[in-house]
C-alpha positions in Angstrom: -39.7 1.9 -7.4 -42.1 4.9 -6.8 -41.3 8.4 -7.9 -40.1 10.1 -4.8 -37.3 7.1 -5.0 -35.9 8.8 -8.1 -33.5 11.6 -8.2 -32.2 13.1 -11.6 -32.7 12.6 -14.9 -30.9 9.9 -15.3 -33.4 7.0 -13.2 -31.3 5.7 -10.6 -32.8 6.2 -7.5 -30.4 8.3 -5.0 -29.0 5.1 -2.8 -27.8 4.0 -6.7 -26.6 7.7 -7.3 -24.5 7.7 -4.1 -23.1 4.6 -4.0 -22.2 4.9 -8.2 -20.7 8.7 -7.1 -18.3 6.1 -4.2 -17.8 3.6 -6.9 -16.2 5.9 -9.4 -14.3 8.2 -6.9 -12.4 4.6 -6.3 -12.1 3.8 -9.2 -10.6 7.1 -10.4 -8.6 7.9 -7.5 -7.1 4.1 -7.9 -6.5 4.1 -11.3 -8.4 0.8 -12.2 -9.7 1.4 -15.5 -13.3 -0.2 -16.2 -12.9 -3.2 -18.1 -10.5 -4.6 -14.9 -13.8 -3.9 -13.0 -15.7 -6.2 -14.7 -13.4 -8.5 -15.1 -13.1 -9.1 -11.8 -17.0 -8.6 -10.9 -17.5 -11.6 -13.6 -14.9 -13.7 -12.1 -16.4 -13.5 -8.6 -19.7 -14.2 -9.7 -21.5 -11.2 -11.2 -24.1 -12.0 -13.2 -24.1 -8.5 -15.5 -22.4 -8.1 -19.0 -19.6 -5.7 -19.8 -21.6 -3.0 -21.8 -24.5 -3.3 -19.2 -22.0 -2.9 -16.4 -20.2 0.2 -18.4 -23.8 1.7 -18.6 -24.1 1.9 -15.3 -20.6 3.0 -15.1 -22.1 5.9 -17.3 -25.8 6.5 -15.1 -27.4 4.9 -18.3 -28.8 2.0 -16.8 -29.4 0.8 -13.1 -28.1 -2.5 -11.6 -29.7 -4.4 -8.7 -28.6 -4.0 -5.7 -27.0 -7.4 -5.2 -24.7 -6.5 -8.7 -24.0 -3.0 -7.6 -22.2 -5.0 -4.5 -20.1 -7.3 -6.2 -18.8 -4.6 -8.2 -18.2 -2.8 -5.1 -16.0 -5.7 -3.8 -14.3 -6.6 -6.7 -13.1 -2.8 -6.8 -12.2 -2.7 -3.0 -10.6 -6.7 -4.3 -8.7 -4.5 -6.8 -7.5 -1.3 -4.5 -6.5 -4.0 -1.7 -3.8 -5.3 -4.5 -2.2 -1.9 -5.2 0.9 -1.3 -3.8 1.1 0.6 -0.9 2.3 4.5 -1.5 5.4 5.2 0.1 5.1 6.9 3.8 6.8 9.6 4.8 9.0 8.7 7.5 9.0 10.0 11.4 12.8 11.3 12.7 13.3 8.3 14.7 13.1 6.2 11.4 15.9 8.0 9.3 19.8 9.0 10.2 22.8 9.8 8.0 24.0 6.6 8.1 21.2 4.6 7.6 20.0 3.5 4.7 16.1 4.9 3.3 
């Protein structure tokens, strides 16, 4: 990559920096802690070891474009198997006598 690519110190270029800031903000607001990740980003395929994917995880080392995808999908794999958080119900949906 050429210079202008690069943003920060840390040597991922922005489009790495942005979609690591997305990656982490699901992770986090999710709850899936890191080794999970990669867990499931080697079991779909992903061709990246543990401390090279926690490295990234860390803006210590960039991933190819291809890997930073599968461990996009095999968080959004992850977030789709949470259970859903309880909804607050509309009038019509709750009455004394009927059971929440």
């Amino acid at each position: 990559m050429t210079e202008p690519e690069r943003n920060g110190c840390e040597g991922l270029s922005l489009q790495e920096q942005l979609q690591l800031k997305g990656l982490r903000k699901a992770l986090t607001s999710a709850g899936i802690p890191d080794e999970d990740l990669w867990l499931r980003y080697f079991s779909i395929g992903g061709m990246v070891g543990e401390y090279e994917v926690d490295a990234y995880l860390q803006s210590l080392h960039s991933l190819p474009s291809l890997q930073r995808d599968l461990l996009a999908h095999a968080a959004n794999e992850l977030i789709d198997e949470l259970p859903a958080l309880p909804r607050a119900p509309y009038n019509e949906q709750v009455s004394p006598g009927r059971p929440r």
